[in-house]
N, CA, C and O atoms as a Maestro MAE file, in Angstrom:
{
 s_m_m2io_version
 :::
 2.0.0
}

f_m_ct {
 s_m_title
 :::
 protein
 m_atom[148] {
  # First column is atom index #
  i_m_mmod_type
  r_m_x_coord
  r_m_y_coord
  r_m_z_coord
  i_m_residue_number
  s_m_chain_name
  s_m_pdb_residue_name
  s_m_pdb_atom_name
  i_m_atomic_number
  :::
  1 25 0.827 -1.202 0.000 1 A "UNK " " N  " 7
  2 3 0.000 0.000 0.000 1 A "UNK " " CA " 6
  3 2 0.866 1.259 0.000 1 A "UNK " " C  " 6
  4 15 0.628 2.280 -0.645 1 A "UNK " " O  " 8
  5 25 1.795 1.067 0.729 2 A "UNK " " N  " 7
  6 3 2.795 2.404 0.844 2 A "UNK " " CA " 6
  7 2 3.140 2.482 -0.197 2 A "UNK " " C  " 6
  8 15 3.073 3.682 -0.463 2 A "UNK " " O  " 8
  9 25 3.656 1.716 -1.417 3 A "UNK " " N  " 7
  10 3 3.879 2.164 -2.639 3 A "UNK " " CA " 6
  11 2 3.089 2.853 -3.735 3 A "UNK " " C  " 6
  12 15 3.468 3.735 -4.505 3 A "UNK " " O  " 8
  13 25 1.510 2.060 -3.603 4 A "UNK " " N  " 7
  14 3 1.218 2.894 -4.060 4 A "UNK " " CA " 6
  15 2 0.688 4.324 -3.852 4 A "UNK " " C  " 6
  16 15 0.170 4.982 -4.754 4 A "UNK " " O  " 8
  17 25 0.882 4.799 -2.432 5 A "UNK " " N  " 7
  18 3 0.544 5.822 -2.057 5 A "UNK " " CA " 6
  19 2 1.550 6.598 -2.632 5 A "UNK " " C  " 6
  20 15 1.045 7.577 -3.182 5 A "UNK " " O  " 8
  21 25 2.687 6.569 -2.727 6 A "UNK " " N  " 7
  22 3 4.032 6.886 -2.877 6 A "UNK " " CA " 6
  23 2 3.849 7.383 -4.789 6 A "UNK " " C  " 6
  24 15 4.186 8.433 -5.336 6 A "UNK " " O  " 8
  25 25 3.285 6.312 -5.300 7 A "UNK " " N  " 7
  26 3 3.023 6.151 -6.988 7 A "UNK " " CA " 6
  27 2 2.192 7.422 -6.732 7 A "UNK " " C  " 6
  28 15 2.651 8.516 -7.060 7 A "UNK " " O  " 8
  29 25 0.797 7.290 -6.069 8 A "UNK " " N  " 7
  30 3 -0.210 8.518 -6.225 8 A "UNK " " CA " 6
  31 2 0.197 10.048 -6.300 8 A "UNK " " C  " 6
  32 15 -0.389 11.021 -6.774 8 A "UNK " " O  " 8
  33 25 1.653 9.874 -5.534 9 A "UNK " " N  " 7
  34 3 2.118 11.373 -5.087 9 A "UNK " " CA " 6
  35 2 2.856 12.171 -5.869 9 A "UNK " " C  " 6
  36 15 3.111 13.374 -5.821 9 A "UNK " " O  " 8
  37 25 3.317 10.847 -6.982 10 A "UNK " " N  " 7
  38 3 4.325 11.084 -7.828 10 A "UNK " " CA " 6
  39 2 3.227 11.479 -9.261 10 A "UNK " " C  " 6
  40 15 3.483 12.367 -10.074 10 A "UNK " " O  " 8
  41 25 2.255 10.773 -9.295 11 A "UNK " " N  " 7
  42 3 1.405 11.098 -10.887 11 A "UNK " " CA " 6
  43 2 0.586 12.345 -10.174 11 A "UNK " " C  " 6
  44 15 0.118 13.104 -11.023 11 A "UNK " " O  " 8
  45 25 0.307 12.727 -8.823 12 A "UNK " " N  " 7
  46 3 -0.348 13.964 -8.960 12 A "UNK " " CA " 6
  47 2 0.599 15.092 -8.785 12 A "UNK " " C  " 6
  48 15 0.026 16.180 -8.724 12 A "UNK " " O  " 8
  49 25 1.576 15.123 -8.710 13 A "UNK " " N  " 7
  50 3 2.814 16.214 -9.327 13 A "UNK " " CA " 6
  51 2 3.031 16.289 -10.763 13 A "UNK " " C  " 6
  52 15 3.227 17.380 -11.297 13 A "UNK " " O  " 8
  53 25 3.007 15.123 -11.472 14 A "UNK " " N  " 7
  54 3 3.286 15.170 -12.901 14 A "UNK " " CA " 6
  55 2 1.916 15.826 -13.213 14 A "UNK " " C  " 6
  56 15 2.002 16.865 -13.867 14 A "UNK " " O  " 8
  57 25 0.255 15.286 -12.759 15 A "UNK " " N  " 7
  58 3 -0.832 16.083 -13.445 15 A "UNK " " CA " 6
  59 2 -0.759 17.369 -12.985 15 A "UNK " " C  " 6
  60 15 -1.288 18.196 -13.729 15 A "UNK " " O  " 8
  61 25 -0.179 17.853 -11.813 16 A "UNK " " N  " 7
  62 3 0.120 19.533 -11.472 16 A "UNK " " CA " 6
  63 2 1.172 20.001 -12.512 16 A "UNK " " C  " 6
  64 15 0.856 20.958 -13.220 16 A "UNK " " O  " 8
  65 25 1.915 19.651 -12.614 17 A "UNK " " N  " 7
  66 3 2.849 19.777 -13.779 17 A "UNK " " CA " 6
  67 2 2.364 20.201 -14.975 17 A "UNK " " C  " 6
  68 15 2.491 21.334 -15.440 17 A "UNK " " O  " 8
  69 25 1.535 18.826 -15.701 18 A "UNK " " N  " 7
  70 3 0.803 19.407 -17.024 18 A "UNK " " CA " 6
  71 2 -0.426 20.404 -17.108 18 A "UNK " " C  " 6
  72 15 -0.761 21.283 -17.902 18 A "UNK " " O  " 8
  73 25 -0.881 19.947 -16.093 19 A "UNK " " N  " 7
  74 3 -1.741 21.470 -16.120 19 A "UNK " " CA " 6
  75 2 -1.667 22.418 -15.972 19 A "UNK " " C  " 6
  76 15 -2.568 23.172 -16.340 19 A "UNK " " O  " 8
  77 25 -0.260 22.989 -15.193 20 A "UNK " " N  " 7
  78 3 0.639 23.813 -15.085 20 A "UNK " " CA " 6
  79 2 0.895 24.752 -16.695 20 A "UNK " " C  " 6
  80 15 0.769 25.953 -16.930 20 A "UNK " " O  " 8
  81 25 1.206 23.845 -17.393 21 A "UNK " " N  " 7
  82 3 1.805 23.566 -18.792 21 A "UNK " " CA " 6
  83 2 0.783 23.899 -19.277 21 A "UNK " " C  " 6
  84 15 0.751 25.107 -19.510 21 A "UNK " " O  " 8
  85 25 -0.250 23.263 -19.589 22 A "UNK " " N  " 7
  86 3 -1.682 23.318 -20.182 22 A "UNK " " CA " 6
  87 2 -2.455 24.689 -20.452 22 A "UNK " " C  " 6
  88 15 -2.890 25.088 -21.533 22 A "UNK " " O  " 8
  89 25 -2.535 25.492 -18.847 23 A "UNK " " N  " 7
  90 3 -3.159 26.263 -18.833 23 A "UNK " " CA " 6
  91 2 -1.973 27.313 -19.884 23 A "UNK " " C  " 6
  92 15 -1.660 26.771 -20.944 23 A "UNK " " O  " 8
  93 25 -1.634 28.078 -19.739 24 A "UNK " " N  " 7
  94 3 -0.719 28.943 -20.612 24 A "UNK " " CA " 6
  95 2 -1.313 28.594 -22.192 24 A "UNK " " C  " 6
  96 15 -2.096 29.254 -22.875 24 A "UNK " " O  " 8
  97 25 -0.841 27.699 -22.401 25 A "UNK " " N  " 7
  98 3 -1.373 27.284 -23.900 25 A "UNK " " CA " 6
  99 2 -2.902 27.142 -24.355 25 A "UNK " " C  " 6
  100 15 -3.161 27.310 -25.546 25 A "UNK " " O  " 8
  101 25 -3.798 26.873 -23.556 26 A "UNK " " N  " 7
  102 3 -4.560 26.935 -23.377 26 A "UNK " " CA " 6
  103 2 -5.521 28.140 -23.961 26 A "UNK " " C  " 6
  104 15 -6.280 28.301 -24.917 26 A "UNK " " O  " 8
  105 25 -5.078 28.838 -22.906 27 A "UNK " " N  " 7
  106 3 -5.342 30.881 -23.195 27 A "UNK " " CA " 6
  107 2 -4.398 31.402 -24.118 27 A "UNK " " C  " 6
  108 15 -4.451 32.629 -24.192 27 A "UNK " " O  " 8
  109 25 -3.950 31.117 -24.501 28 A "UNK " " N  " 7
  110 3 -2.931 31.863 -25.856 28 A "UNK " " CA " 6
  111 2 -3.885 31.015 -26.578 28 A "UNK " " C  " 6
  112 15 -4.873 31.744 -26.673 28 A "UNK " " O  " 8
  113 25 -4.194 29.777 -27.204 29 A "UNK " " N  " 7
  114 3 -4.576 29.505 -28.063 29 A "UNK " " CA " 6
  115 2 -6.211 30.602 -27.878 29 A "UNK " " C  " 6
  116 15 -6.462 31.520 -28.658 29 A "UNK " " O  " 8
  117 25 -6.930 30.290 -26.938 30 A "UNK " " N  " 7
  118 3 -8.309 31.154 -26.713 30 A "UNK " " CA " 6
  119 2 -8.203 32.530 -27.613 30 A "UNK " " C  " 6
  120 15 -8.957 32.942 -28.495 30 A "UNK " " O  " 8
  121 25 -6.813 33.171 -26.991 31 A "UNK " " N  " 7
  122 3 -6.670 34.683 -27.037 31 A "UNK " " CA " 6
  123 2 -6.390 34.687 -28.426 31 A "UNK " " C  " 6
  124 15 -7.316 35.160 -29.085 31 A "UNK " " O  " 8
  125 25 -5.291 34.265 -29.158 32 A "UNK " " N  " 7
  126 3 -5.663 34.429 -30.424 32 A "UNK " " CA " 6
  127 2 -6.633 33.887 -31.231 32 A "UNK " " C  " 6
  128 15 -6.781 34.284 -32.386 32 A "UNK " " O  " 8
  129 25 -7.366 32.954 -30.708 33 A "UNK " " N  " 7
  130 3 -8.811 32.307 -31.738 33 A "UNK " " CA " 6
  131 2 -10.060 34.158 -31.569 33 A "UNK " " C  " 6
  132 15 -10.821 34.596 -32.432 33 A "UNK " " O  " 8
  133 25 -9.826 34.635 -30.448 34 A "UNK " " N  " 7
  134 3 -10.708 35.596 -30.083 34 A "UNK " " CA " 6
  135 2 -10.242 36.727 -30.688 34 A "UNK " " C  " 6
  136 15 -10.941 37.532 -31.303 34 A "UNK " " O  " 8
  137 25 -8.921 36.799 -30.495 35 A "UNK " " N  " 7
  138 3 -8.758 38.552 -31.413 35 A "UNK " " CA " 6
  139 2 -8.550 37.736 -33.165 35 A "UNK " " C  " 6
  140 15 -8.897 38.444 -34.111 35 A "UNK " " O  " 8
  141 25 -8.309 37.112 -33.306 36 A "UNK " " N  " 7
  142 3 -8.018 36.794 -34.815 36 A "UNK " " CA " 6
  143 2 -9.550 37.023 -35.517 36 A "UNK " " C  " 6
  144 15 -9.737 37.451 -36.656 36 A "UNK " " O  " 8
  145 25 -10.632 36.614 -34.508 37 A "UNK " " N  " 7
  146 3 -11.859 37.178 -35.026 37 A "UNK " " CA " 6
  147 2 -12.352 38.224 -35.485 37 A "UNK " " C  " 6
  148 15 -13.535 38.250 -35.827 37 A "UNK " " O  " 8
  :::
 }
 m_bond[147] {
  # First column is bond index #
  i_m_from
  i_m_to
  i_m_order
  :::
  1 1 2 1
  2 2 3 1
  3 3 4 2
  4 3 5 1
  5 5 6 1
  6 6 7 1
  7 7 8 2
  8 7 9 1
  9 9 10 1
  10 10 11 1
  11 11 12 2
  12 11 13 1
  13 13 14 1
  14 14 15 1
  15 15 16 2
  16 15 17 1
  17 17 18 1
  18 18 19 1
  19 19 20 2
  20 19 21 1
  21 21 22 1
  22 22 23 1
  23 23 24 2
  24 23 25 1
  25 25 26 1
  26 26 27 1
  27 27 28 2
  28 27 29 1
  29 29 30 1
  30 30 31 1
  31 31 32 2
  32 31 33 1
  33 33 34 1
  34 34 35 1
  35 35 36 2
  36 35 37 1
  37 37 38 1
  38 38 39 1
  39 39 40 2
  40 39 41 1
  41 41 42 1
  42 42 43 1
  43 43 44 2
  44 43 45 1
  45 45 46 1
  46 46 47 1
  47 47 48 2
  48 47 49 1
  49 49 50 1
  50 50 51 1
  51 51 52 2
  52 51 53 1
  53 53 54 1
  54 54 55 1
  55 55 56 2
  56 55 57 1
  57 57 58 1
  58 58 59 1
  59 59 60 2
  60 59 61 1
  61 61 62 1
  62 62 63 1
  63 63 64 2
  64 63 65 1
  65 65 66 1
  66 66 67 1
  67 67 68 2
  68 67 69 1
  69 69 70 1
  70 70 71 1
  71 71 72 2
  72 71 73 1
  73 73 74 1
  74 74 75 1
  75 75 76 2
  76 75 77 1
  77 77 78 1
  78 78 79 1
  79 79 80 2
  80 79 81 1
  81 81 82 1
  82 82 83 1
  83 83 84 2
  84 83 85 1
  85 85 86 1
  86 86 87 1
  87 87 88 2
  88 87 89 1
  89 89 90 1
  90 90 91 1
  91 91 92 2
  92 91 93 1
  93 93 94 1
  94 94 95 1
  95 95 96 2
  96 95 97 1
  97 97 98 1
  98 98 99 1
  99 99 100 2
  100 99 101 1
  101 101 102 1
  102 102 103 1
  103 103 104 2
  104 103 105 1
  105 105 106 1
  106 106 107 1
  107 107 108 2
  108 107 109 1
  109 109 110 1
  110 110 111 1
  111 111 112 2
  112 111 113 1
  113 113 114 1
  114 114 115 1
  115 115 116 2
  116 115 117 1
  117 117 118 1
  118 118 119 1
  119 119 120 2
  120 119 121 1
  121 121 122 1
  122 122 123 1
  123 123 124 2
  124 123 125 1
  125 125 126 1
  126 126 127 1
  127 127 128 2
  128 127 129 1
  129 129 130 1
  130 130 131 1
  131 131 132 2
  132 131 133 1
  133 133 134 1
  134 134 135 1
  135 135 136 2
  136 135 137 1
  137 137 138 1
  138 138 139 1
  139 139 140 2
  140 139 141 1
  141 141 142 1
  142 142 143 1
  143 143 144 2
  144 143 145 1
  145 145 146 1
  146 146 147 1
  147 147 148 2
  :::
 }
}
């Protein structure tokens, strides 16, 4: 069990990570779909 608690701690840093990542790109893509209009 301790491992996978250990696993859990490690993939919810990597999904903080990409969403980290995500958001930025995210809104740039928004922002230019909106002014390109």
């Amino acid at each position: 069990m301790r491992f996978i608690k250990h696993n859990a701690k490690k993939w919810y840093y990597i999904g903080f990570a990409a969403a980290l990542a995500l958001v930025p790109a995210l809104t740039a893509l928004a922002d230019g779909g909106s002014s390109s209009e």
